[in-house]
N, C-alpha and C positions, 0 to 999 in steps of 0.2 A: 504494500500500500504506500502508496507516496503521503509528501507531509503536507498538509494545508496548506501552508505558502509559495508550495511551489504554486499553484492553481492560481493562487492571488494576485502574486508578484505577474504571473502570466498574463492574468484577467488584465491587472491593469496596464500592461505593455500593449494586449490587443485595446483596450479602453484609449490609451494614448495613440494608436493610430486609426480610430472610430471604425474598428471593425468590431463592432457592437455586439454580434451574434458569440461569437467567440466569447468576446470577456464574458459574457451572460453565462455561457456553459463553463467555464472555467471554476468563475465565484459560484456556481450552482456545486459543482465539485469540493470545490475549499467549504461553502457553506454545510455537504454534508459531514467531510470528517471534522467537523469545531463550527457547529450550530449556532453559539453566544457570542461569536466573535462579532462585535460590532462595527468593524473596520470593512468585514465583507458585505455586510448587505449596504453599509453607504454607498461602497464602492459600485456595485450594483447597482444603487439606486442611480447612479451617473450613468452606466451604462445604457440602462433603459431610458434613463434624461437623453440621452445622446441620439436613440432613436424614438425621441418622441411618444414614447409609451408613459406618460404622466403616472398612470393611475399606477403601474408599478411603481415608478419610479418614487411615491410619495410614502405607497406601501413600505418597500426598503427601508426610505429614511424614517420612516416612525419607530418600524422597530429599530433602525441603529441608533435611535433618541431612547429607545427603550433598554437596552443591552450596554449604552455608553460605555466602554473599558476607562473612560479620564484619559484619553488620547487626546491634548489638546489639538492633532491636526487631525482630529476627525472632521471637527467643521468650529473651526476657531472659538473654544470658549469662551463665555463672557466674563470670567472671573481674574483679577489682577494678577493675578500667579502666571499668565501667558503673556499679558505684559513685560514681570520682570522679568520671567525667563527670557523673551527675546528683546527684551534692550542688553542685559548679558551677554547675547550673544551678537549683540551689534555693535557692544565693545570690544567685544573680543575679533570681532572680525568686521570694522566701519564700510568697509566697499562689499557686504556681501547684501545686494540689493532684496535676495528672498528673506532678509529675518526683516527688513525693513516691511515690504509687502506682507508678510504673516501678519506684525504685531500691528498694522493697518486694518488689516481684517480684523484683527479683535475689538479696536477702537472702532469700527465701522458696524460691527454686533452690537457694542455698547451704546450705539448711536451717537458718538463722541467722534463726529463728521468733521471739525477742524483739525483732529488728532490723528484722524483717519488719509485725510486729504494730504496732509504734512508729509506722513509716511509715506502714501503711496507717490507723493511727488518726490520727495530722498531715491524713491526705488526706480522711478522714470528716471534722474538725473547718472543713477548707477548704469540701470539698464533701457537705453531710450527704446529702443525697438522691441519692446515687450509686454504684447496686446492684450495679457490680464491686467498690465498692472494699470494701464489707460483705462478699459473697461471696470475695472473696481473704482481707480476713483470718479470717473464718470458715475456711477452707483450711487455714492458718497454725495457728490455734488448733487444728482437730482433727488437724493432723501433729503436732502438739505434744502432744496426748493430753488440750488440754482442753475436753470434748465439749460442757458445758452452753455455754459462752461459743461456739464454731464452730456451735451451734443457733440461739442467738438471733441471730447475724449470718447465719444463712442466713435464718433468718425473719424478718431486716432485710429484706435483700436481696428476699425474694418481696412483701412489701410494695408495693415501691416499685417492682416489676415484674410484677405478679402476673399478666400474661398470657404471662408465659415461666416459670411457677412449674413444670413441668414440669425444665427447664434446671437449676435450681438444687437440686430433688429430684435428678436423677437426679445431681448432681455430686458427691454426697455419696458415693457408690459406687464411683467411675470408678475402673479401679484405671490409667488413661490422667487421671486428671481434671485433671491442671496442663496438659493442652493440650486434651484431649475431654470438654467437659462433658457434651454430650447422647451419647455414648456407655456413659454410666456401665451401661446393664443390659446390655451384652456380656460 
């Protein structure tokens, strides 16, 4: 019998290049040798986000809100402990643009959108060509209520990804959109 992570680590390689069917059967795999794991059904839940399958895809992340392992990169927690740990490691490492973007997502859960914006603009300045980090704060800004600025970082964002320009249309809508972007016209 092989080990749960192989399937996982697999699931989310095919998940990372949206051959969707695949990771599905993979984390179906993983999820049956380590059922509580709750890293796989989120991951899941992406997958079927990716093909547009909402009502799984919601299914998934309830139970991975239910199973939570205290993974904080399951889906950025709201609780100061994922703050200090990655300013920690933004000390430890100032040009690594992903701890900056992380601890941006936690501020942007906390709805603390100036703290949020900051960060993900440090991570744009690290890393300019990097269409989540445009698309989050575009997020950021239009929770915040300012639409022209969350336009032109979505229209970063399709830019520099414009064969998922779909992805970023439809996340402007989500009313799931901080975990389902391609769900947004449910």
């Amino acid at each position: 019998m092989k080990d749960d992570s192989y399937y996982f680590e697999r699931g989310r390689a095919y998940t990372n290049n949206k051959d969707y069917d695949r990771a599905i059967t993979d984390y179906d795999l993983a999820i049956k040798l380590k059922p509580n794991d709750a890293r796989y059904y989120f991951e899941r839940s992406r997958a079927y986000s990716g093909k547009e399958d909402c009502d799984r895809a919601m299914a998934d992340f309830t139970r991975a809100l239910k199973l939570d392992s205290g993974d904080i990169s399951l889906y950025f927690k709201y609780d100061d402990r994922a703050i200090v740990d990655y300013t920690r490691m933004i000390l430890f490492k100032p040009d690594g643009a992903y701890h900056y973007f992380e601890r941006g997502g936690v501020y942007f859960f906390k709805q603390d959108y100036d703290r949020a914006i900051a960060d993900f603009t440090q991570a744009i300045k690290l890393k300019p060509n990097e269409a989540w980090y445009y698309l989050w704060r575009g997020a950021a800004y239009a929770d915040k209520g300012d639409y022209d600025k969350a336009i032109a970082d979505f229209t970063q964002a399709i830019t520099f990804k414009p064969d998922d320009a779909g992805f970023y249309y439809f996340y402007r809508g989500c009313p799931m959109k901080k975990f389902f972007p391609p769900c947004a016209g449910e």
